[in-house]
C-alpha positions in Angstrom: 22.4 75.1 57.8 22.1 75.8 61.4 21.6 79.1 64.0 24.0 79.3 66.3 22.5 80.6 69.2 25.3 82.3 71.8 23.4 82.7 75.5 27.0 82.5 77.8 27.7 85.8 78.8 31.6 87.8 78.4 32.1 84.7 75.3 33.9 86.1 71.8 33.1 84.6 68.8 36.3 84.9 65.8 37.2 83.3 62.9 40.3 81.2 62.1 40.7 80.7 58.5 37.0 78.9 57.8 35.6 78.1 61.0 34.2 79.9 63.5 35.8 79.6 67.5 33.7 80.4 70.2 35.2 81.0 73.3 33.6 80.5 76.6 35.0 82.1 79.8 35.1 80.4 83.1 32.6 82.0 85.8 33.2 81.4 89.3 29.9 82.6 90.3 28.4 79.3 88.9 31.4 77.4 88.9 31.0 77.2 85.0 34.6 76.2 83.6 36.3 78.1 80.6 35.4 76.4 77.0 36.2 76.7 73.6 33.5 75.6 70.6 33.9 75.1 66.8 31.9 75.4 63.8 32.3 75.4 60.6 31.6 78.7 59.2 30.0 77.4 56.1 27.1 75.7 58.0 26.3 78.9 60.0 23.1 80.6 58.8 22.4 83.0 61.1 23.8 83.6 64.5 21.7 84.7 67.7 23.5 86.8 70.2 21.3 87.1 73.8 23.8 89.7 75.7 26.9 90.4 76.1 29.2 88.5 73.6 32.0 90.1 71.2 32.1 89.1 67.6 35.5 90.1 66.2 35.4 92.0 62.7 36.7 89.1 60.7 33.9 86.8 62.4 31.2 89.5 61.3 33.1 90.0 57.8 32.9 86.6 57.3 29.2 85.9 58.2 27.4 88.6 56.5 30.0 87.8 53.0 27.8 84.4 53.3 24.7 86.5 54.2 24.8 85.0 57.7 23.0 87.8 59.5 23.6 88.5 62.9 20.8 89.0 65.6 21.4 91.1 68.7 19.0 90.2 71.7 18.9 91.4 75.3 20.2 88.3 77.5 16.4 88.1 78.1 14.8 88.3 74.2 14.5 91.4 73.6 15.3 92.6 70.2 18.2 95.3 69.4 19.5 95.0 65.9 20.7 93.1 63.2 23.4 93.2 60.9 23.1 91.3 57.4 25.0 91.9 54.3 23.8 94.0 51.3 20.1 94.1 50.3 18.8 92.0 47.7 19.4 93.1 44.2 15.3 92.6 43.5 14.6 96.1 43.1 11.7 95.0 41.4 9.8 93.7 43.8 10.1 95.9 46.9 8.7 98.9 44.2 5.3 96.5 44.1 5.5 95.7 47.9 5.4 99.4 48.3 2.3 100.1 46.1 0.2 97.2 47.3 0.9 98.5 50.5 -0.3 102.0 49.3 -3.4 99.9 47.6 -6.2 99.4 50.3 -7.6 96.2 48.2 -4.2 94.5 47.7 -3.4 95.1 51.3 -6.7 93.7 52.2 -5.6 91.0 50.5 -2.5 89.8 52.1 -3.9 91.0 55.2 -7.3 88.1 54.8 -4.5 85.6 53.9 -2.5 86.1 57.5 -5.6 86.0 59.6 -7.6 83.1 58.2 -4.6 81.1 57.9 -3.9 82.1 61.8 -7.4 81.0 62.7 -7.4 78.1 61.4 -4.1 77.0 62.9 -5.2 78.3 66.6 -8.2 76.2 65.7 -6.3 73.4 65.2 -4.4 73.4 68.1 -7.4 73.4 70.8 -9.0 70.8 68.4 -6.0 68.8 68.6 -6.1 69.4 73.1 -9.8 68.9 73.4 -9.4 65.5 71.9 -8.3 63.9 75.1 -10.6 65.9 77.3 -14.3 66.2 77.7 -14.0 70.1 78.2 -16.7 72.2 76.6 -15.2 75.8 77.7 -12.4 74.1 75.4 -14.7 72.7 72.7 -16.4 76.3 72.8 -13.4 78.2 72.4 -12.7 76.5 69.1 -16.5 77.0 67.8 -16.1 80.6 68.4 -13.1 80.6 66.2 -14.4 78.6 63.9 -17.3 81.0 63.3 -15.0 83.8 63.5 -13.4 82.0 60.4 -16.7 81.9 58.4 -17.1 85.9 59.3 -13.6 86.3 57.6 -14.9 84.5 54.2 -17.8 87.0 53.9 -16.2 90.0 54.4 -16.0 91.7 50.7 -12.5 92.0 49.2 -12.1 94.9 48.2 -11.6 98.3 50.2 -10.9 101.8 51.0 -8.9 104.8 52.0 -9.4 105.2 55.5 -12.1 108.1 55.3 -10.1 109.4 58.8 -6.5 109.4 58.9 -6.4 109.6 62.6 -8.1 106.0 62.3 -7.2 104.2 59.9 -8.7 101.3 60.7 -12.4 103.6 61.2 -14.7 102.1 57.7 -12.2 100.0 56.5 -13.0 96.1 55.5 -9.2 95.7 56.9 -10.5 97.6 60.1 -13.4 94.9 60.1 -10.7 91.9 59.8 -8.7 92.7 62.9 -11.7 93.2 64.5 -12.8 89.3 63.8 -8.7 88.3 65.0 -9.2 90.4 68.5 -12.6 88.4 69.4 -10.7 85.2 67.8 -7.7 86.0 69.6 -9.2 86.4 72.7 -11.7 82.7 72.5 -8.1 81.2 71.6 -5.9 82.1 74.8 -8.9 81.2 76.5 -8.7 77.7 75.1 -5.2 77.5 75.0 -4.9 78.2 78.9 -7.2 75.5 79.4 -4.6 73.2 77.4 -1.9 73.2 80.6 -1.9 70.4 82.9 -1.2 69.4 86.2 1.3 72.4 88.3 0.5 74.8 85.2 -3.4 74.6 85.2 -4.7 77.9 85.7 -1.5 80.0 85.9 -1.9 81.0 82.0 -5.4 83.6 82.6 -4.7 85.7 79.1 -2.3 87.1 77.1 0.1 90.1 78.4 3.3 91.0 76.3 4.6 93.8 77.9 5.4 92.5 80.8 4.5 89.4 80.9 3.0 88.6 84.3 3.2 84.9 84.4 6.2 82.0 83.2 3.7 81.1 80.1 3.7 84.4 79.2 7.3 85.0 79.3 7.5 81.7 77.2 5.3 82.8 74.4 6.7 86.5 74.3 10.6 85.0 74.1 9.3 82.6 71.2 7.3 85.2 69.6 10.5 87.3 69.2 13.0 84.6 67.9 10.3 83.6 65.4 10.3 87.4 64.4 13.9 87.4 63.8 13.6 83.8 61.7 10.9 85.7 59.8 12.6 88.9 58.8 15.7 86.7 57.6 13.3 84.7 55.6 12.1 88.5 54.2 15.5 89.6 52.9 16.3 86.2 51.5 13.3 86.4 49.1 14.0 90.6 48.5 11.2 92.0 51.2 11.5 94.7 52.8 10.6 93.5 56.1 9.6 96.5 57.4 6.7 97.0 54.9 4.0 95.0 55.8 0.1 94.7 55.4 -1.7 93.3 58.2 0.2 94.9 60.8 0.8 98.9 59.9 4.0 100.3 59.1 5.9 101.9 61.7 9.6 103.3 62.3 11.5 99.9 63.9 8.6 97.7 63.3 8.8 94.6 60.7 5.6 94.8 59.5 5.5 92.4 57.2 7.9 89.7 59.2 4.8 90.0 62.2 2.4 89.6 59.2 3.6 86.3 58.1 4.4 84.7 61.4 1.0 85.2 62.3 0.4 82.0 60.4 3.3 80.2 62.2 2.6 81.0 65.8 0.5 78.2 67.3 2.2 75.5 65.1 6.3 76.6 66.4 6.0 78.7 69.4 2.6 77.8 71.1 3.3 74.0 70.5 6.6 74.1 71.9 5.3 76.0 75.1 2.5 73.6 75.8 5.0 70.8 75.3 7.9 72.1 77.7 5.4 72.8 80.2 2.8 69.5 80.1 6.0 67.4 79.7 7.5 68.8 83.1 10.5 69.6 81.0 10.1 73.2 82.9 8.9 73.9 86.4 8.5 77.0 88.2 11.7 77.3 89.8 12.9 77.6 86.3 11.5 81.3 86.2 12.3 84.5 88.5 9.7 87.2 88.8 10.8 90.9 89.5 8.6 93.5 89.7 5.5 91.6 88.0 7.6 90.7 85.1 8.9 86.8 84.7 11.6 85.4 83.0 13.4 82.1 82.3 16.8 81.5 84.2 19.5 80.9 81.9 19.1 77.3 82.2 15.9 77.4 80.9 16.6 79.9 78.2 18.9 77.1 76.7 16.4 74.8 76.7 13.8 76.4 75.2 16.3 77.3 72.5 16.9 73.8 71.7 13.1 72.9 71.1 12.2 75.8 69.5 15.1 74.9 67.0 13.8 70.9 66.8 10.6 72.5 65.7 12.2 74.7 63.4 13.4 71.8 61.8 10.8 69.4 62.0 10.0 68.3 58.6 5.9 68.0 57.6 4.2 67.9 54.2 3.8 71.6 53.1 -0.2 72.1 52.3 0.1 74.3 49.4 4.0 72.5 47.4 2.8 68.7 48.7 6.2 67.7 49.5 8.2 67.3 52.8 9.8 70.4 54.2 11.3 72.0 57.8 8.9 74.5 59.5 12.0 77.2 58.8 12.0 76.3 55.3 8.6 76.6 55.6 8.7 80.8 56.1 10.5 81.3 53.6 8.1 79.6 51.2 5.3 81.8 52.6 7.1 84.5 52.1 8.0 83.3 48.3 4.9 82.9 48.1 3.6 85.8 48.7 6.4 87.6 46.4 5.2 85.3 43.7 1.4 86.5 43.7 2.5 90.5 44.2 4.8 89.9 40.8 1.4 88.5 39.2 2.4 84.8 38.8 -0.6 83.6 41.3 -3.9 84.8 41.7 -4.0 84.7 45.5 -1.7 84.5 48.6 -1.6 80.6 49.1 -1.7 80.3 53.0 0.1 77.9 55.5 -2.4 75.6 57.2 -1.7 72.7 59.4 -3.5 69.3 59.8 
């Protein structure tokens, strides 16, 4: 199955009879020339529109029949909405969702899962940099995170009410978890700046999302939010309801639980693909604009980073916790199985995604 991603601008997706028609008008501002793409509908999973693009009713009929949702994005990655067909019929398990989410100790739980499995994944990736380089800011960095690890694994498991509603977080062993991610979180961008070589080294200085004030930034935010979107289809395929998570807190327009589980996935998909881009001089800086502080990619760009973000999507590697060969995208949905299959009482924890 593939994602159709749709970045021209004024293009109309339709349907005629069992393919999918994209067409492509000319612009004489770039002196791009009118096209017209096919694809069969049946091999569309999901499609990704990033502006202005018309989908005719039949197209969007058609898609979310299959449950092919549709992603709306700003032209520059920010998320609108989504259409997808009807929910899941697994009534079941959204009912437990909801309670462990109401349960401090099962929330806890899931929550312990997200971070450690994080962790050791950022971990992994400055390892896998400082192998090549005699860096010890590097090499610290990864320590740090390392012990922040061993901090996780002795925190009790079970918890609490929030004593003050106004903090939730105030008393709380989950309060004490996101504690251990900020200082982790904040030894890992150190590291991972330090990853970027020759025209990049020393643009990357932290980690800003809203705006981001540098090309890296914009890089990882754009990633971050097509991951999201990966994630929350991966939700409603299983029967989540995305927007019910555990680490992150529950919040009108927020998928909780999607952000929760791509915690896991972010240095392996988007981080890796940034540093490669970059290091590999597949992007320079003239492939960014800056306005007002804020940085984005130029359209140009934009494609390309769509097209290695969906080679690492599906790039197969052996699964830690099934031991058999699988895609990275294939490889959210499992967590997310996963994770349905220990609230339903068929596991006894929430197996976590590591890589090697």
């Amino acid at each position: 199955m593939t994602v159709l991603y749709i970045t021209e601008q004024n293009a109309t997706l339709r349907l005629d009879a069992e393919t999918l028609i994209l067409k492509i008008p000319s612009d004489p501002v770039t002196g791009r020339e009118a096209q017209k793409k096919r694809m069969p509908l049946s091999k569309v999973s999901q499609v990704v529109v990033l502006g202005n693009t018309t989908l005719t009713t039949p197209a969007i009929k058609a898609l979310v029949e299959q449950r092919s949702d549709i992603c709306y994005l700003t032209a520059y990655g920010k998320f609108v909405s989504r259409i997808t067909g009807d929910d899941h019929k697994h009534a079941q398990l959204r009912l437990i969702q909801c309670r462990a989410h109401d349960d401090p100790t099962a929330r806890l739980h899931v929550a312990l899962a997200c971070v450690r499995a994080k962790l050791h994944n950022q971990r992994t990736l400055l390892l896998r940099g400082s192998r090549t380089r005699e860096d010890e800011t590097l090499a610290g960095c990864a320590d740090m995170i390392g012990r922040m690890i061993e901090q996780v694994d002795l925190l009790p498991r079970d918890d609490i009410h929030p004593l003050n509603p106004q903090r939730p977080q105030e008393g709380t062993i989950l309060g004490s978890l996101m504690g251990l991610e900020g200082s982790a979180a904040a030894a890992y961008f150190q590291g991972y700046g330090r990853l970027f070589t020759g025209q990049w080294r020393g643009v990357f200085t932290g980690r800003h999302k809203r705006p981001p004030t540098d090309p890296i930034n914009a890089l990882l935010s754009y990633g971050y939010t097509l991951l999201t979107s990966q994630a929350v289809a991966a939700a409603h395929i299983v029967g989540f309801d995305p927007y019910i998570g555990y680490l992150h807190s529950t919040q009108y327009g927020k998928p909780a639980l999607a952000l929760d589980v791509i915690e896991m996935f972010r240095a392996p998909i988007v981080d890796s693909v940034v540093l490669s881009l970059l290091n590999n001089r597949m992007l320079r800086p003239e492939d960014f604009e800056e306005t007002l502080g804020t940085w984005r990619m130029t359209d140009a760009a934009r494609r390309l980073f769509l097209q290695k973000f969906e080679e690492r999507l599906n790039e197969e590697m052996m699964h830690p916790v099934l031991q058999k060969k699988t895609t990275y995208r294939r490889a959210l949905e499992i967590q997310m199985r996963l994770i349905s299959r220990w609230l339903l009482g068929e596991l006894k924890r929430v197996r976590e995604f590591y890589v090697r």
